[in-house]
C-alpha positions as a Markdown table, in Angstrom:
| # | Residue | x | y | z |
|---|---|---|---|---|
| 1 | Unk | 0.0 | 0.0 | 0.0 |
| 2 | Unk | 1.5 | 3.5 | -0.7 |
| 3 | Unk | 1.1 | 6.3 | 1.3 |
| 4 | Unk | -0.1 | 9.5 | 0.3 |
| 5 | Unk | 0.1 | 12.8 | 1.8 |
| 6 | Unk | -2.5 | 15.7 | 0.9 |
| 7 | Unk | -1.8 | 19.2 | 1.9 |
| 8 | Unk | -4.6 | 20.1 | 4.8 |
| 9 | Unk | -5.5 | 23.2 | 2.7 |
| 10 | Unk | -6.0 | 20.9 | -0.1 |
| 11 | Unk | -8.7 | 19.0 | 1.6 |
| 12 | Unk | -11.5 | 21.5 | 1.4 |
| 13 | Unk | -12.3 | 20.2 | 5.0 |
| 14 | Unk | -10.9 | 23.2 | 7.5 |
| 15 | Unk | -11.4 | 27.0 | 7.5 |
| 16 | Unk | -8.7 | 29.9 | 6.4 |
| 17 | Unk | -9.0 | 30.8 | 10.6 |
| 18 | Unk | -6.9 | 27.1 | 11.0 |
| 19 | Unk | -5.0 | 26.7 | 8.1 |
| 20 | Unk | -3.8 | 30.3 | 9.4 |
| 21 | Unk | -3.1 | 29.1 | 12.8 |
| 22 | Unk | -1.7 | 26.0 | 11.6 |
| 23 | Unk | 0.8 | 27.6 | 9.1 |
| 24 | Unk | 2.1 | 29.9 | 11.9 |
| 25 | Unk | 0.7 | 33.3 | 10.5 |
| 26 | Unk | 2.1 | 36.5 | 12.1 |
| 27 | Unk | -1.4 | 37.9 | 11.9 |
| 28 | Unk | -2.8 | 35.4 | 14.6 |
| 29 | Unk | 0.5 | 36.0 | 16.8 |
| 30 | Unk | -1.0 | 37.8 | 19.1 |
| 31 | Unk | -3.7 | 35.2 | 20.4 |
| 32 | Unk | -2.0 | 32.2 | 21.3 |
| 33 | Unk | 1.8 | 31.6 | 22.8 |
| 34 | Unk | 3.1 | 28.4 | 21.5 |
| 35 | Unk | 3.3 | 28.0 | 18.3 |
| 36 | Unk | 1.2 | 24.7 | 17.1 |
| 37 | Unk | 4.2 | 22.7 | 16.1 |
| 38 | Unk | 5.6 | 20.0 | 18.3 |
| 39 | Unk | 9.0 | 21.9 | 19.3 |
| 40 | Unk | 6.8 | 23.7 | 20.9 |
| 41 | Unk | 5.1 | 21.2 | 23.3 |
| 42 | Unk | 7.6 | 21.1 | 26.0 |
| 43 | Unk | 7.4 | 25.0 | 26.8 |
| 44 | Unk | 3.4 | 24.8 | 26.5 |
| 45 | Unk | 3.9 | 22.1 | 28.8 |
| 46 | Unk | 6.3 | 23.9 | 31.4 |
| 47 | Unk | 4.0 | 27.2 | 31.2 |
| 48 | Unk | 0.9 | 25.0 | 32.4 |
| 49 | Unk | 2.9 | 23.5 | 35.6 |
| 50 | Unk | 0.1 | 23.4 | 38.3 |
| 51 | Unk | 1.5 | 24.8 | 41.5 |
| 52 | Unk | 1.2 | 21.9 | 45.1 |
| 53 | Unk | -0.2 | 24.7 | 46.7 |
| 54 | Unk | -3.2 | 25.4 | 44.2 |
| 55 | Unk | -3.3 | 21.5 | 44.3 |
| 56 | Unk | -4.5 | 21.5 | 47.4 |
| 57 | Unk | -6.5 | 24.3 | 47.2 |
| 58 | Unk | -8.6 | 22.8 | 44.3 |
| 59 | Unk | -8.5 | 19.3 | 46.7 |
| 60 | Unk | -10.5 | 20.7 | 49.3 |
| 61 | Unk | -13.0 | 22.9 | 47.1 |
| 62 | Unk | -13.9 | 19.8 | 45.6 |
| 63 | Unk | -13.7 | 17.6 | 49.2 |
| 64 | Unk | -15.9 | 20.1 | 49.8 |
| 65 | Unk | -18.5 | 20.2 | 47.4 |
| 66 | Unk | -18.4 | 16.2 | 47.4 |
| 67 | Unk | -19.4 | 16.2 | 51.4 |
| 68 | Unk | -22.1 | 14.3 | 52.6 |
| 69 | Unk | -21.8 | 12.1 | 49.3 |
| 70 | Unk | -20.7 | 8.6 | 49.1 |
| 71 | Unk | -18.4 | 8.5 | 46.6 |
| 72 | Unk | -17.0 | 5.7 | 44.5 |
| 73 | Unk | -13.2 | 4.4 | 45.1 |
| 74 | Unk | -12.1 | 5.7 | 41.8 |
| 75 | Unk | -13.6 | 9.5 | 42.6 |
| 76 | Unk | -11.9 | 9.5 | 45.7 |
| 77 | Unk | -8.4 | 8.5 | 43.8 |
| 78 | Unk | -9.1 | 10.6 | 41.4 |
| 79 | Unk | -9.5 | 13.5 | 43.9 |
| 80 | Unk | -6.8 | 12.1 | 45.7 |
| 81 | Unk | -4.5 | 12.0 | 42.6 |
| 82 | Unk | -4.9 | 15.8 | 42.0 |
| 83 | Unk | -2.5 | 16.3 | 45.1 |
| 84 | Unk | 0.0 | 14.6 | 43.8 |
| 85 | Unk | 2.6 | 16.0 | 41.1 |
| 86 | Unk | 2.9 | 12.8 | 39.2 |
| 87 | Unk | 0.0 | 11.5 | 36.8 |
| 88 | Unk | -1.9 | 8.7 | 37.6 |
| 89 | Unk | 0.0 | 6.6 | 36.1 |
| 90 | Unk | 2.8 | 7.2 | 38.6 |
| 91 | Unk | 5.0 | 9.3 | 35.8 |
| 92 | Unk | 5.9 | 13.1 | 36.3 |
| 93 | Unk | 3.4 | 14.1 | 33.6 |
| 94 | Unk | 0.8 | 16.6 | 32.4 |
| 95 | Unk | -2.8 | 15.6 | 31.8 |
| 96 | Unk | -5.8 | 17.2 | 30.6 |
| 97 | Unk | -8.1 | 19.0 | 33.1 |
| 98 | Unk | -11.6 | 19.9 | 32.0 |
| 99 | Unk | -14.3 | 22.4 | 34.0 |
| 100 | Unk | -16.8 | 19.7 | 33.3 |
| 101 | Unk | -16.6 | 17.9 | 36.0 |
| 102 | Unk | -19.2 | 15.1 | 35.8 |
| 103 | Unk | -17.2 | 14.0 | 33.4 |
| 104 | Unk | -14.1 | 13.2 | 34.6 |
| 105 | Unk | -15.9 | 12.2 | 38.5 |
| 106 | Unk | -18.2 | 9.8 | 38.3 |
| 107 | Unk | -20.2 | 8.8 | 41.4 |
């Protein structure tokens, strides 16, 4: 099987806003910080360090908010796990944090 590559701005499938963004365009500078190529993950990734101290701070807003609920082993390591520096998997790591909740906490 042979491989082909088509040019994203030869697909017809994404606006002129991404292929902009994509392609690095001066004009868009000014909104983002990194640009989208994968050099650039390990700064993105060092700018978004969570500090310990607002760790625990967003542990016991949501300790809170979960009290008086019985909660299921793996909310409560999950909640447990935000203390923690390392991922969940035990690595120093970054993961992706979302506001909507429900979705990541099951009960």
């Amino acid at each position: 099987m042979k491989k082909h590559c088509v040019a994203l701005n030869k697909t017809g499938q994404f606006s002129k806003f991404f292929l902009d963004y994509i392609e690095g365009k001066e004009a868009l500078r000014p909104f983002y910080a990194h640009l989208p190529k994968i050099e650039s993950f390990k700064a993105a990734i060092e700018a978004k360090k969570f500090p310990s101290e607002s760790r625990g701070i967003l542990h016991r807003a949501l300790q809170s908010q979960y009290q008086g609920l019985e909660l299921s082993s793996e909310v409560s390591f999950n909640l447990d796990s935000l203390l923690s520096e390392k991922n969940i998997y035990g690595h120093n790591g970054t993961s992706t944090e979302s506001v909507y909740r429900p979705a990541l906490f099951h009960l």
